[in-house]
N, C-alpha and C positions, 0 to 999 in steps of 0.2 A: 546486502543480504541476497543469498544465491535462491531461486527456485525452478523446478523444473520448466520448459517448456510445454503446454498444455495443460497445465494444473490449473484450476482457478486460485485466484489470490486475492483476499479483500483487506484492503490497509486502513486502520483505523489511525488518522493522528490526534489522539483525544486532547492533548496538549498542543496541537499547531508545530509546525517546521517553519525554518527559514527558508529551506527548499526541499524539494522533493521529485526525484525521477521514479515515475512507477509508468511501465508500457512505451518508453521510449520518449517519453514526454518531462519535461524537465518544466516545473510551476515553484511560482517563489511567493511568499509572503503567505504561507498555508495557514491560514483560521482553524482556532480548535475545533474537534470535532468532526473535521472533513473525512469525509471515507472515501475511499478510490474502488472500482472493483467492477469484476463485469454483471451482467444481467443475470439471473440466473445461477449463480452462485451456490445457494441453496440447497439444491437440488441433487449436486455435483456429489458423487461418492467419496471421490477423493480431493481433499481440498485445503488449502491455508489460510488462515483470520490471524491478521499478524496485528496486534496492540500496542500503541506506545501512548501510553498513558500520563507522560512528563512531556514536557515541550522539549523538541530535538533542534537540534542545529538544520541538519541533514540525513535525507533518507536517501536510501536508494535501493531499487528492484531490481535484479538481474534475471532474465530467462537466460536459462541454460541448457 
């Protein structure tokens, strides 16, 4: 999944991954529930809340 550069992005895997690249970082064996995302979030005007609510194989975050 493509997203801008400079956006914030918060990844919900409410279902767990096998693995997951989000910010250049590549993590495996992902526990439901885990969220990824920066500080601050919140706040940001423009912004992504991406949800995967089934268990996935693999994700993956692109900056672009």
């Amino acid at each position: 999944m493509p997203a801008p550069s400079g956006v914030p992005v918060r990844v919900s895997l409410t279902g767990g991954a096998g693995s997951a690249r989000v910010g250049g970082t590549t993590r495996a064996g992902i526990a439901g529930g885990t969220v990824f995302g920066p500080e601050g979030r919140g706040a940001a005007a423009g912004r992504y809340d991406i949800r995967a609510f089934a268990g996935v194989s693999g994700f993956t975050l692109d900056r672009r």
